[in-house]
N, C-alpha and C positions, 0 to 999 in steps of 0.2 A: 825386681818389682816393675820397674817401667818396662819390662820386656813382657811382662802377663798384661800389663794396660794395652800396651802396643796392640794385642794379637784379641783385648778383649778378655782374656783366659782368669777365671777366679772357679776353685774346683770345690764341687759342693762337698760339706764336714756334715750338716746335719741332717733329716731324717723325716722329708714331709711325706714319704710315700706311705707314713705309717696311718695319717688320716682320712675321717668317715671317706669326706667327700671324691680322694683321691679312690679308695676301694670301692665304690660305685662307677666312678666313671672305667676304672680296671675291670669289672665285670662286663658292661657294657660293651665294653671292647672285644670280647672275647679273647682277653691278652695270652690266658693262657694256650689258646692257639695260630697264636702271630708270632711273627719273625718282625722284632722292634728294631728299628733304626735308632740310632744315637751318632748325629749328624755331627757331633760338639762332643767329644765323649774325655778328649785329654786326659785323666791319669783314673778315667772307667770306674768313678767312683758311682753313676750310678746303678750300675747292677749288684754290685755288692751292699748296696742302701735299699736295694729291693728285695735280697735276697734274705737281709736282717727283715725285713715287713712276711717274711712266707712268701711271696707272689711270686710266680712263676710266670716264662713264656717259653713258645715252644723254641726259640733261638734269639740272638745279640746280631747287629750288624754295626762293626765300630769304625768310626771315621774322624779324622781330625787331620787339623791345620801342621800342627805339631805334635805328633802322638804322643802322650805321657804316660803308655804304659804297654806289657805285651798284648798282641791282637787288634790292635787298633791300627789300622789300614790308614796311610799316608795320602791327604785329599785337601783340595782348598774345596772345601762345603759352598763356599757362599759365591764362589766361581762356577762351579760342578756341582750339584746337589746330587747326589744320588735317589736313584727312581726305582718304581717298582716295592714299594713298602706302604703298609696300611696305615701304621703304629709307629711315632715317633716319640721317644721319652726323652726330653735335654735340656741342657744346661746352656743356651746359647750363649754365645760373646756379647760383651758389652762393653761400648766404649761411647759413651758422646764427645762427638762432634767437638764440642767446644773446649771438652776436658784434654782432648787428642791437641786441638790448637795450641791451648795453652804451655803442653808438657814440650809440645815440639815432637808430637807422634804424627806418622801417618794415617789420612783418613779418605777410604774410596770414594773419589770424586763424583762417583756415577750412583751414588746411593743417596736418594733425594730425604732419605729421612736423618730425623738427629742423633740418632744413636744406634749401632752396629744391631744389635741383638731386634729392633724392628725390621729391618731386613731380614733378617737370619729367620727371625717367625714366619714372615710374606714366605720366604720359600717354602719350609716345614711346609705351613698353610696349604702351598699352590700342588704340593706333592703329595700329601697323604689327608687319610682323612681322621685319623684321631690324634690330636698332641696334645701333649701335657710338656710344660717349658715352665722352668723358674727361671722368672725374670725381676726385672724392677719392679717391686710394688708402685711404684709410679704410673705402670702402663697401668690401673683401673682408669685412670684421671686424661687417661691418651684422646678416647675417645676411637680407639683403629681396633680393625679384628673383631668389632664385636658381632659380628651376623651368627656367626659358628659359636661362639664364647660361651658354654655352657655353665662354669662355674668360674670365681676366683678365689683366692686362698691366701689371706696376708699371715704371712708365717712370721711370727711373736715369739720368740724364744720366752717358754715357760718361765715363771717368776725361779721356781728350787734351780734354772739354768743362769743366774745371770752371769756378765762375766767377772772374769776373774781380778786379784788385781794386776796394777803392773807387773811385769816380769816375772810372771809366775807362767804354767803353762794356758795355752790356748783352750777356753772351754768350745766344747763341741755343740753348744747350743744355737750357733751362731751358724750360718747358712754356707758359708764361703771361708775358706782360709784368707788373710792377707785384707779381708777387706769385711765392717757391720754393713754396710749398704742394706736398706729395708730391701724385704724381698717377698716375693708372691710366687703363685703357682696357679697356672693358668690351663686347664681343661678346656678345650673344643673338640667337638662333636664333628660327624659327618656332614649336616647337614642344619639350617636357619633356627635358632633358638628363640624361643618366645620372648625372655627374659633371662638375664643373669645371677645365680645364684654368687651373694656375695661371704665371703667366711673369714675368720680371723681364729686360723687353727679350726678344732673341729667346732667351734661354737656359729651357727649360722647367722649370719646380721642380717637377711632379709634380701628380697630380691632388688636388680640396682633400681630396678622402676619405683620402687615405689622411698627407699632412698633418696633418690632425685626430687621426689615430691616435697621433702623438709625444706629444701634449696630455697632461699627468696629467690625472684624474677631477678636477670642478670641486669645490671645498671651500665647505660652509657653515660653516666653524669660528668665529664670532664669539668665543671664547676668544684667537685671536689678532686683536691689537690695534693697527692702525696708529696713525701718528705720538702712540702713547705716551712719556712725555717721558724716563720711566723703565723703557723696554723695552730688553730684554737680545740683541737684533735689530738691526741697522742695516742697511739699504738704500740705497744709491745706484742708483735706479732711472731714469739716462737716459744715454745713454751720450755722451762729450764726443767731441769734434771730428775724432778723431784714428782712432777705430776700436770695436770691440765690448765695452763697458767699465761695462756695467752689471752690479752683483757687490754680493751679502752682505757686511756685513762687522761688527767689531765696535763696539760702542757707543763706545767709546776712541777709535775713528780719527775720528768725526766732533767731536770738539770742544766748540765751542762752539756748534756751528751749532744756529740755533733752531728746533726742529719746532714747524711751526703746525698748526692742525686742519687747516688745509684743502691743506696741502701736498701735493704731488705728484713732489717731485724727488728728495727727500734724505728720509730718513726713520728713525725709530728703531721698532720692534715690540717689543710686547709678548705672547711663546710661554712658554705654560705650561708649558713643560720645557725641560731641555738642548737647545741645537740646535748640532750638528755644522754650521760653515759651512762647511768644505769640501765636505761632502757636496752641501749647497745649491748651492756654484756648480759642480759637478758636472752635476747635477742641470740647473741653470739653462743651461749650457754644452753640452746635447746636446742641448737643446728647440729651443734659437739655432740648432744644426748642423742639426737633421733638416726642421725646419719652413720655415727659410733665411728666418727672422725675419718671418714671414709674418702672423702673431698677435701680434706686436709694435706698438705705435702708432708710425710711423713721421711727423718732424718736421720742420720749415726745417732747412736744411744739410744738406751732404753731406760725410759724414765722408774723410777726409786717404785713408783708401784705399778710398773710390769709392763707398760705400753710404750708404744714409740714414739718419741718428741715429734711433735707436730709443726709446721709455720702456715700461718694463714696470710695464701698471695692475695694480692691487691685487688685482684677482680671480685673474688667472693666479698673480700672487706668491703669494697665500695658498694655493693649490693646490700651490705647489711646497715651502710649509713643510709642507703638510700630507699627504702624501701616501699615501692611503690602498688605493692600487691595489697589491696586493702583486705583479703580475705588471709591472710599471713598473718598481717600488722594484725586483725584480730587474733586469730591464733598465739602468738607470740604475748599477747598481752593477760595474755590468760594464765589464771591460776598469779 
């Protein structure tokens, strides 16, 4: 296991090629007449995931770090990229940064971003002009690559897939062997997109512009003061097992629980004035609705009715105590 973290390597089980948005951007391509690159290809599970969708191309070009299967050409990709390809379809490596530190894994010094699989895109990127890459669903919330970025795709493992239980076998609903990590799929075009189509599976959530519009104005309030120990705030910012459950509340309900500096889950705040928390999970409750939890960090598990456990980081929270937009603050008070 720590030797697939090392190298990045988690090899794709399920089955996004089968969606709307992915067979549009496949026509577009004129896939069925390119010769695809699969830069990352290890044990080439994606042609045979294409091959279950019908989709054809006129040839495969496979490459990996460490090949995991026959036909796949032995290459450091991210050293060497190979050139001369239109059409890139893969699975890149991922590793953060901090996850590599921690384990006591190697991480290339010369790679200025926090996680392997953003480099590995930059090249795709800098080499061809159509790719589609399942990555972290996290990279929506990057803010990088979006010039070309024509659609994203948070892949939701169906409610009839969940998983299984313990020590039974692995269901194939799940993106990756070895590892739930939220996972997307990401479509760029040749050339500068207007906007980005955003999807969660083949239901469309709207484009991110206008998404971004539910957003309050981002707060620099350092007056209000996370995991204060004696703040008149509380926060339970991740939402459990069961459904959308991340909610204000008061200092009272949380106990005894201990706020640490560096906590993230549970939390007490310290706001220099009254804070109405109903108002807040009001507030917090139409950002969830309109945005379709898009700007949420989404985690392992999948919550009991079908979506992915969410946690709301500290910057969006502090924007939603502080909320300085009066044209918001009416909106939000509405209804």
């Amino acid at each position: 296991m720590d030797e697939k973290r090392a190298n990045g390597r988690y090899y794709t089980r399920g089955n996004p090629f089968q969606l709307e948005p992915f067979q549009t951007w496949a026509d577009a391509s004129d896939l069925e007449q390119q010769t695809v690159l699969e830069p990352f290809a290890g044990a080439n599970d994606i042609p045979r995931l294409m091959n279950a969708t019908r989709l054809q191309c006129r040839d495969w070009a496979f490459f990996d770090i460490k090949p995991g299967a026959k036909g796949v050409v032995q290459r450091d990709t991210l050293a060497d990229f190979p050139k001369g390809f239109n059409v890139c379809i893969t699975n890149p490596p991922w590793l953060a940064r901090n996850s590599a530190t921690r384990r006591g894994l190697p991480f290339p010094k010369a790679i200025r971003y926090d996680d392997l699989y953003k480099y590995a895109l930059e090249q795709c990127l800098a080499h061809c002009e159509w790719v589609a890459a399942i990555i972290p669903e996290a990279f929506i919330r990057s803010g990088l690559f979006l010039e070309r970025l024509c659609d994203f795709i948070s892949l939701v493992p169906w409610p009839q897939q969940k998983p299984l239980e313990k020590n039974k076998a692995r269901n194939t609903s799940y993106m990756f062997e070895d590892t739930e990590h939220p996972v997307g799929l990401a479509l760029f075009a040749p050339d500068a997109t207007p906007d980005v189509r955003i999807w969660r599976n083949n239901r469309f959530l709207g484009p991110m512009s206008e998404l971004h519009r539910h957003l309050p104005q981002p707060s620099s309030n350092r007056s209000i003061v996370f995991n204060d120990p004696q703040g008149n705030l509380g926060l339970i910012a991740i939402d459990n097992t069961v459904s959308a459950s991340i909610r204000f509340c008061s200092p009272s309900e949380l106990g005894d629980y201990p706020i640490r500096h560096q906590g993230r889950s549970i939390t007490r705040i310290g706001v220099p004035w009254h804070v109405d928390i109903d108002t807040l999970n009001i507030r917090l409750t139409k950002i969830r609705e309109k945005t379709h939890d898009v700007f949420l960090t989404a985690f392992k598990g999948i919550r009991r009715d079908g979506h992915y456990r969410r946690r709301l980081d500290w910057a969006l929270a502090r924007s939603i105590i502080d909320v300085g937009d009066l044209r918001l603050q009416l909106e939000m008070n509405v209804e």
